[in-house]
C-alpha positions as CSV (number, residue, x, y, z in Angstrom):
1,X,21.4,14.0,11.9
2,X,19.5,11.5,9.1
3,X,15.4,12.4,8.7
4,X,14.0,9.1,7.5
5,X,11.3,10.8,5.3
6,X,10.5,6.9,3.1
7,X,7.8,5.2,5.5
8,X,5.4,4.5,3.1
9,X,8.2,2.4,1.7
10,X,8.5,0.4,4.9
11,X,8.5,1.4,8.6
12,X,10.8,1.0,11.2
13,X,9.9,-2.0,13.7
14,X,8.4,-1.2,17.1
15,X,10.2,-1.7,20.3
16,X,6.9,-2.9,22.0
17,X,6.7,-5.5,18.4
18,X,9.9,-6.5,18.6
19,X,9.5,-7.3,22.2
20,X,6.6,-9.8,21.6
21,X,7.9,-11.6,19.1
22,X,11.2,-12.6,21.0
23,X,9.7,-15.2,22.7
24,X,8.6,-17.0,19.5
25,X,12.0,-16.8,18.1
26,X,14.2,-19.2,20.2
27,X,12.7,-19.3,24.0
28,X,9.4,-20.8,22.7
29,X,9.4,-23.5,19.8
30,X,7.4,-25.6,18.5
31,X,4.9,-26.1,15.0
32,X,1.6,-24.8,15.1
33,X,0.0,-27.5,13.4
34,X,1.2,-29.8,16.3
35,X,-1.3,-31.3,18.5
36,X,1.1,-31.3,21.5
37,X,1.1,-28.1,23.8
38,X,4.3,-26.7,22.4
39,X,2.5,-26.6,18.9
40,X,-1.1,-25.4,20.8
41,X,1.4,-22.8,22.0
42,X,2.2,-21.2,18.9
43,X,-1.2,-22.0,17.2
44,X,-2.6,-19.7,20.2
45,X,-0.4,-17.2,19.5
46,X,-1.2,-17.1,16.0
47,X,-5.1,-16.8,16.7
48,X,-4.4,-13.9,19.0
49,X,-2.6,-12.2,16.6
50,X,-5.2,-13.1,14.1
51,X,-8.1,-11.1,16.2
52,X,-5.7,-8.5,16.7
53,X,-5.8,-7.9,12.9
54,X,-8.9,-8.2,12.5
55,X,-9.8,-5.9,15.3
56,X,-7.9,-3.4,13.8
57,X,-9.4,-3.8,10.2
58,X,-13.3,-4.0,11.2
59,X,-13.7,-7.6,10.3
60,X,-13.7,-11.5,11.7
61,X,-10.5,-13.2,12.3
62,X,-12.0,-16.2,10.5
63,X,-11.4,-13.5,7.3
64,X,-7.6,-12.8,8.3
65,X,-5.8,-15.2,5.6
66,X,-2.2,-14.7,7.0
67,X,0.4,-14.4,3.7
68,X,4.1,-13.1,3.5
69,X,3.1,-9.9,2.6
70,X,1.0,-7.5,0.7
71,X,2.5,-9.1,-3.0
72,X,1.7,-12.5,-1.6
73,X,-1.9,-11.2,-0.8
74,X,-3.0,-10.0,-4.2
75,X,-1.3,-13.0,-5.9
76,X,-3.5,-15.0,-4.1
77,X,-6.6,-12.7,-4.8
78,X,-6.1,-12.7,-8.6
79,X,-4.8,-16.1,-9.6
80,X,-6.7,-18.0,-6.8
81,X,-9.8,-15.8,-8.0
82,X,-9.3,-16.7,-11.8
83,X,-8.4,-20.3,-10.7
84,X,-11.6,-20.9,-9.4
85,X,-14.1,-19.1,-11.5
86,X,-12.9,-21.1,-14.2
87,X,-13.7,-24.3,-11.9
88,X,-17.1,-23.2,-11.7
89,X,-17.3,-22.8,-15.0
90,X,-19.5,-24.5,-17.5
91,X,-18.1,-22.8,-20.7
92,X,-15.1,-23.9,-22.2
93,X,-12.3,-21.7,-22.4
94,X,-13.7,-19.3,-20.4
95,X,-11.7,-16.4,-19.7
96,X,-12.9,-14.0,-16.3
97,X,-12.9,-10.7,-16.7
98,X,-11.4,-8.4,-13.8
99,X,-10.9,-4.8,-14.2
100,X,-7.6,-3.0,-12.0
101,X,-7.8,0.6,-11.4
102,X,-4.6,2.5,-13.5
103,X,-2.7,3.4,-10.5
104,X,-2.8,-0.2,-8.1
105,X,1.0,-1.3,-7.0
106,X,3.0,-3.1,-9.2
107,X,2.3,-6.2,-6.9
108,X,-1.1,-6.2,-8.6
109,X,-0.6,-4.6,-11.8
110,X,2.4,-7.3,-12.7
111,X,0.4,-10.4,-11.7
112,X,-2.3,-9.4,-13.6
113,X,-0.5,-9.1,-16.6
114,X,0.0,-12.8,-16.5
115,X,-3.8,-14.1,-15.5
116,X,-5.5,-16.3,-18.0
117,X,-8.5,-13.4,-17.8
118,X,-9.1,-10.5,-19.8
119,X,-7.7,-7.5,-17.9
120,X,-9.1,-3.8,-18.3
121,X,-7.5,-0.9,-16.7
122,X,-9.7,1.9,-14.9
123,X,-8.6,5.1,-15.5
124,X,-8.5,8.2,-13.2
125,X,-9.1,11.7,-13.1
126,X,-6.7,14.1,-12.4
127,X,-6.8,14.0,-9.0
128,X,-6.0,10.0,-9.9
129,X,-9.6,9.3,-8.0
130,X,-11.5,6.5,-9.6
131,X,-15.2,7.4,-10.9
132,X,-18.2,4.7,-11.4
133,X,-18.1,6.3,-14.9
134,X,-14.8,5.0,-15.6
135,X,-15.8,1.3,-14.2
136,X,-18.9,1.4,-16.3
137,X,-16.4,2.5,-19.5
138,X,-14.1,-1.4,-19.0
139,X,-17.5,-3.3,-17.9
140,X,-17.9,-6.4,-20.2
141,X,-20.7,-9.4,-19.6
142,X,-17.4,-11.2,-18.3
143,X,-16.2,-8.5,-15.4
144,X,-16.7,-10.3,-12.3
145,X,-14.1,-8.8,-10.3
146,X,-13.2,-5.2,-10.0
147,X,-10.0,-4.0,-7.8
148,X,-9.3,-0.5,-6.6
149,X,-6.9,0.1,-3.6
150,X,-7.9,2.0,-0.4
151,X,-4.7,5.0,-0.7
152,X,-1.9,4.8,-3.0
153,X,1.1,4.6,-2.5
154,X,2.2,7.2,-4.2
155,X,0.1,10.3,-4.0
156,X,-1.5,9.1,-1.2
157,X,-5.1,10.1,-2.6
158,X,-7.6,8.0,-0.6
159,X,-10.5,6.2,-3.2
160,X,-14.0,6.9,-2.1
161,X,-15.0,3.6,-2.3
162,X,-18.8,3.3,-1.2
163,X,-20.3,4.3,-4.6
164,X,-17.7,1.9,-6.6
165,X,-18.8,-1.0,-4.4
166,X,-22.2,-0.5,-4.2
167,X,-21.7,-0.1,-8.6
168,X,-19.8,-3.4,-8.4
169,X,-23.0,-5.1,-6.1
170,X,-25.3,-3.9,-8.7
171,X,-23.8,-5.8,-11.4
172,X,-23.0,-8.7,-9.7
173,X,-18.5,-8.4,-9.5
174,X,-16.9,-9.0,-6.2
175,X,-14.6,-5.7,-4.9
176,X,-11.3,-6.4,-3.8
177,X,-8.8,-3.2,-2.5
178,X,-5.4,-3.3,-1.4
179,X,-4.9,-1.4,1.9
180,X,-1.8,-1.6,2.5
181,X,-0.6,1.8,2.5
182,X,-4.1,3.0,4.7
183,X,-3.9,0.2,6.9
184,X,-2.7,1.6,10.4
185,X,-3.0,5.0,9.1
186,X,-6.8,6.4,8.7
187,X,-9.8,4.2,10.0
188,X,-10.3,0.9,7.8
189,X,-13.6,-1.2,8.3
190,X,-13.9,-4.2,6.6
191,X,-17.2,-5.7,6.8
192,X,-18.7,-2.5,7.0
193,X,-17.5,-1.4,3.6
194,X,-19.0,-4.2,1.6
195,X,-15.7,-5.9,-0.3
196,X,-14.8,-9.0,-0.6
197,X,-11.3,-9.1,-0.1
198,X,-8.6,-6.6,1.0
199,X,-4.8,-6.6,1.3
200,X,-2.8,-5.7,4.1
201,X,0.8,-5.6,5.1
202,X,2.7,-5.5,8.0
203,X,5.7,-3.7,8.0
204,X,3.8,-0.3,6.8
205,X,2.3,-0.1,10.5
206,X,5.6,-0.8,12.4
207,X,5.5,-4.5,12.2
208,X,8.5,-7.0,10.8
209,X,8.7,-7.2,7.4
210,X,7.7,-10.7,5.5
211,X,3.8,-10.8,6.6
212,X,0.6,-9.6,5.8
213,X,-2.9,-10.7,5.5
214,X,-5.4,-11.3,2.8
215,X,-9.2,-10.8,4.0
216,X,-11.7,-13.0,2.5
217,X,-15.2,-12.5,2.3
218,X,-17.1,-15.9,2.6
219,X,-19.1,-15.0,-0.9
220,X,-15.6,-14.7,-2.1
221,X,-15.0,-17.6,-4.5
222,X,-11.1,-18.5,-4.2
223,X,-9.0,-21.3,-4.8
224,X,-5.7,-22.1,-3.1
225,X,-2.2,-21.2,-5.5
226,X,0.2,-23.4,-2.8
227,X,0.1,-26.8,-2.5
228,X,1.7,-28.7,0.2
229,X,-0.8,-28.3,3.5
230,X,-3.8,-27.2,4.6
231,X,-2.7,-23.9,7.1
232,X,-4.8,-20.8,7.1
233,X,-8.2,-22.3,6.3
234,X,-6.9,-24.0,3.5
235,X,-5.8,-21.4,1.3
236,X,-1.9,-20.9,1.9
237,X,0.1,-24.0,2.3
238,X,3.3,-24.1,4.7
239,X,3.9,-23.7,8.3
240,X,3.3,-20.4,9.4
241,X,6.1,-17.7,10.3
242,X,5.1,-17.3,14.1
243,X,7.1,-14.9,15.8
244,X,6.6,-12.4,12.4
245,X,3.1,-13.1,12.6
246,X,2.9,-12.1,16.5
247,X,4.6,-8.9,15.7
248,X,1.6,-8.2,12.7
249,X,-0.9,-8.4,15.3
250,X,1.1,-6.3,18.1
251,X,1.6,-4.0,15.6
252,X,-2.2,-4.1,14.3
253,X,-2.9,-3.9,18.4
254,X,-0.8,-0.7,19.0
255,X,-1.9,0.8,15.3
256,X,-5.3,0.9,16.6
257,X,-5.1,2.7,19.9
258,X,-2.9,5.2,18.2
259,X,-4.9,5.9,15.5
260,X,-6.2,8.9,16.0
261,X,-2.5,10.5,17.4
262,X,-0.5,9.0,14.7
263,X,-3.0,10.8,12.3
264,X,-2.9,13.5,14.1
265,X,0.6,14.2,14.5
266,X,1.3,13.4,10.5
267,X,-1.3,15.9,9.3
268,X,0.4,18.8,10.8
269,X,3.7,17.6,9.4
270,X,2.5,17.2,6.3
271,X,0.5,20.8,6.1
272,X,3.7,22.6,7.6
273,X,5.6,20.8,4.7
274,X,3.1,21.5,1.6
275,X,2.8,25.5,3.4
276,X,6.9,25.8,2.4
277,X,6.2,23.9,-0.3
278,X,3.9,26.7,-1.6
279,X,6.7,29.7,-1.0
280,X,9.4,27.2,-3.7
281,X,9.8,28.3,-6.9
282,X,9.0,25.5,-9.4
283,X,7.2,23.0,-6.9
284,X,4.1,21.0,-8.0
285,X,2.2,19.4,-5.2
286,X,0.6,16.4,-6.6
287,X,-3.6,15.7,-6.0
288,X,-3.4,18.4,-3.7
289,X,-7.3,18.8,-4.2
290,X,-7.7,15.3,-2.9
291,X,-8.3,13.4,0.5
292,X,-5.1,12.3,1.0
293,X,-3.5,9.8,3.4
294,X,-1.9,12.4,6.5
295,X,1.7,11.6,6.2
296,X,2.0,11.5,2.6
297,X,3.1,14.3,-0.1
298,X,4.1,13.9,-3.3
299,X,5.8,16.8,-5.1
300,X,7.5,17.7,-8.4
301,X,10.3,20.1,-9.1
302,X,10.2,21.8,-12.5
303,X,14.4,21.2,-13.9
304,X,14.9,18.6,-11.9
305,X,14.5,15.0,-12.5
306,X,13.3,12.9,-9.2
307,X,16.6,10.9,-9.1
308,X,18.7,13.4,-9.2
309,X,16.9,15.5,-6.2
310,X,16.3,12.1,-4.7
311,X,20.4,11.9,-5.0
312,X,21.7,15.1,-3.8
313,X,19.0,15.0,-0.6
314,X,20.8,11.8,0.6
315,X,23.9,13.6,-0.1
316,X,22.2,15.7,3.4
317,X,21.1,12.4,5.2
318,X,17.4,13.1,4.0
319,X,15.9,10.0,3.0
320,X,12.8,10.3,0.1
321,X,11.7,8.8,-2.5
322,X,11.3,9.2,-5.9
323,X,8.0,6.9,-6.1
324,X,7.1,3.2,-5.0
325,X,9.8,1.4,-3.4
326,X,9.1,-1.5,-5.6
327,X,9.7,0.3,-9.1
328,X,13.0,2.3,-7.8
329,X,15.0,0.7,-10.3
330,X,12.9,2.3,-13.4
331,X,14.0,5.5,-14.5
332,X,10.8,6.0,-16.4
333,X,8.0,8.5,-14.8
334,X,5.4,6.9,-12.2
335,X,2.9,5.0,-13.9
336,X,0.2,6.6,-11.4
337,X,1.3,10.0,-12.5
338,X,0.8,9.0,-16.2
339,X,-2.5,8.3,-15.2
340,X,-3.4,10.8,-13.9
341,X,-2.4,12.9,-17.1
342,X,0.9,14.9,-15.7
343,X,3.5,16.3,-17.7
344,X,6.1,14.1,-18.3
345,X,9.1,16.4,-17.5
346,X,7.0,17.4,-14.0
347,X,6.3,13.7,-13.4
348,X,10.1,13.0,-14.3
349,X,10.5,15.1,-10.9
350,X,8.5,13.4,-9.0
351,X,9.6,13.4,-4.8
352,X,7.5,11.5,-2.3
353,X,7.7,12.4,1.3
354,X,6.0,9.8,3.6
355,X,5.7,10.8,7.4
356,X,6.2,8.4,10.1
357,X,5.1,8.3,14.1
358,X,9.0,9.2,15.1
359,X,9.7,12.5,12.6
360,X,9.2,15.6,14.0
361,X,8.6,19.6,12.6
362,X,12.4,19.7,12.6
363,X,12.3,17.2,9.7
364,X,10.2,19.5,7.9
365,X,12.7,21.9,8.7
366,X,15.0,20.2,7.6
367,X,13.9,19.3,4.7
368,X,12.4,22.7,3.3
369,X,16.0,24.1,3.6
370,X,17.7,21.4,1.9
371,X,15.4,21.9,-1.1
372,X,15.6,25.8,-1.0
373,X,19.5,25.4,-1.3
374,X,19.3,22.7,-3.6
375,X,16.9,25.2,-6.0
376,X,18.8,27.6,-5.5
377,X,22.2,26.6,-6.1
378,X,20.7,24.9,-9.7
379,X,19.1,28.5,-10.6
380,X,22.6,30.0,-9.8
381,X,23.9,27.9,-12.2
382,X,21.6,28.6,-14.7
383,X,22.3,32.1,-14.3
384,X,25.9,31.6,-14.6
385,X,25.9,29.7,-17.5
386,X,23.4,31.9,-19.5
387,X,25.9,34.9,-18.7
388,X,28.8,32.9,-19.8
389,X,27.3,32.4,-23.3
């Protein structure tokens, strides 16, 4: 039997999600932007969903910015950002300044990469947490936006991000974090945190996958990056994707009464996983010292490159991976391990486990075996061929 052991890549879709969005795709039509009941229909549908979110996140829904997804989200934050703090510029060629934190997604580190702004990268410690230290090491006269996400994706280390937002009030920057990976997983609260923007995504809490949300603090100064109408307050053109869009807030809905089993449940997989993790010869457990999201390990192997565990693992129906689903092409190391200063051959080995609401202690089982044969059939080997020589 397969052990889907990739959630943090994307999760399956709830029965009880997929079940409210059926309605919206076929038995109910209509555009929301209609002023006829079959497009009030949809445009109540979408509002409902959008309090569902926002319920779930700790903020308004006039904040919940609907988008395609988590890499639509921070596009919008960073080029819409840059956009229009250039507007309200009075000097010419100005250039914003925005500083990332070393170990963001890909869907914020690439993007960035091609802003007209001047771009400084936060490092981490070793336990790849971000310190005000670090901020205040980037900070130029021009920083007026800093980013830093909520959990990574990776690691799953969880930021403490109080003192880095209250260090970002003091000097005037707007905070921005990508939660897309803690969203539906540990307790998130918006408004109550202080930022100005945060990225979420649906299919990481059970929802469909092609939406997400962008919330937008009113201080927030952001202009539009897709032209063509005037849907969600303005700021993303085209007609919205209902029926996905009902299943992000069902899914938000559910996320948030099962909060506290979900968490729950995940923890205890994850501590019986990183206990026989402990008894392996050769295993690193990555940020271990850390807070760390409950259904996330991330482990290295010493002789063993992460693809090639990642390989023969699928060979026994175990699905992991090797890193962010996003960068799975690249055979070079995790850019968050880089910076957080590990070996290159250990983060060459890198294997992430990400729990999810259906796996069970028999996955842990499961898996533990499969890497205690797969360990030992490679020192066997080595043995074999040492004697041979």
């Amino acid at each position: 039997m397969a052990s889907y052991l990739d959630n943090n890549a994307t999760t399956a879709l709830d029965e009880r999600v997929l079940e409210a969005m059926l309605p919206y795709m076929g038995q109910v039509t209509g555009n929301p932007s209609s002023v006829h009941r079959f497009g009030r229909l949809q445009k109540d549908a979408i509002e409902q969903a959008r309090e569902s979110v926002a319920r779930l996140l700790g903020a308004t829904a006039g904040q919940v910015i609907f988008t395609s997804g988590g890499t639509e989200s921070n596009n919008l934050l960073l080029n819409g950002f840059c956009k229009q703090a250039v507007k309200n510029s009075k000097t010419d060629n100005f250039q914003p300044g925005i500083a990332i934190s070393a170990v963001e997604h890909m869907s914020l580190l690439e993007p960035a990469q091609h802003l007209s702004a001047a771009v400084d990268l936060i490092s981490v410690d070793e336990q790849g947490l971000v310190q005000v230290e670090a901020i205040e090491q980037v900070m130029t006269e021009q920083t007026s936006l800093i980013s830093v996400m909520t959990a990574n994706n990776e690691t799953g280390v969880i930021q403490n991000l109080s003192p880095l937002v209250e260090y970002a009030e003091k000097h005037n920057c707007f905070f921005h974090t990508d939660a897309s990976q803690a969203a539906g997983k540990i307790a998130v609260d918006f408004n109550a945190s202080g930022i100005h923007a945060m990225t979420v995504s649906a299919h990481k809490m059970y929802g469909p996958v092609g939406v997400g949300a962008l919330l937008i603090d009113k201080q927030l100064p952001l202009q539009k990056i897709q032209f063509g109408g005037s849907q969600e307050n303005g700021l993303r053109a085209g007609t919205e994707n209902v029926p996905a869009i009902v299943g992000f807030g069902k899914a938000a809905e559910i996320a948030l009464a099962e909060l506290e089993t979900r968490g729950r449940q995940s923890r205890q997989l994850r501590e019986a996983l990183e206990n026989g993790l402990k008894k392996l010869d050769g295993v690193n457990i990555f940020a271990r010292h850390a807070e760390r999201l409950p259904n996330t390990v991330q482990f290295g192997v010493r002789g063993f490159s992460g693809e090639t565990m990642l390989m023969q693992l699928d060979k026994k129906a175990i699905a992991v991976s090797s890193g962010s689903a996003c960068t799975s092409h690249k055979t070079e190391a995790s850019h968050v391990l880089k910076a957080m200063q590990v070996p290159e051959a250990l983060a060459d080995s890198a294997i992430r486990v990400s729990f999810g609401k259906n796996n069970t202690m028999s996955d842990v089982e499961v898996l533990l075996q499969a890497l205690q044969d797969i360990i030992e059939v490679n020192q066997n080997s080595a043995v074999m061929m040492a004697a041979s020589i």
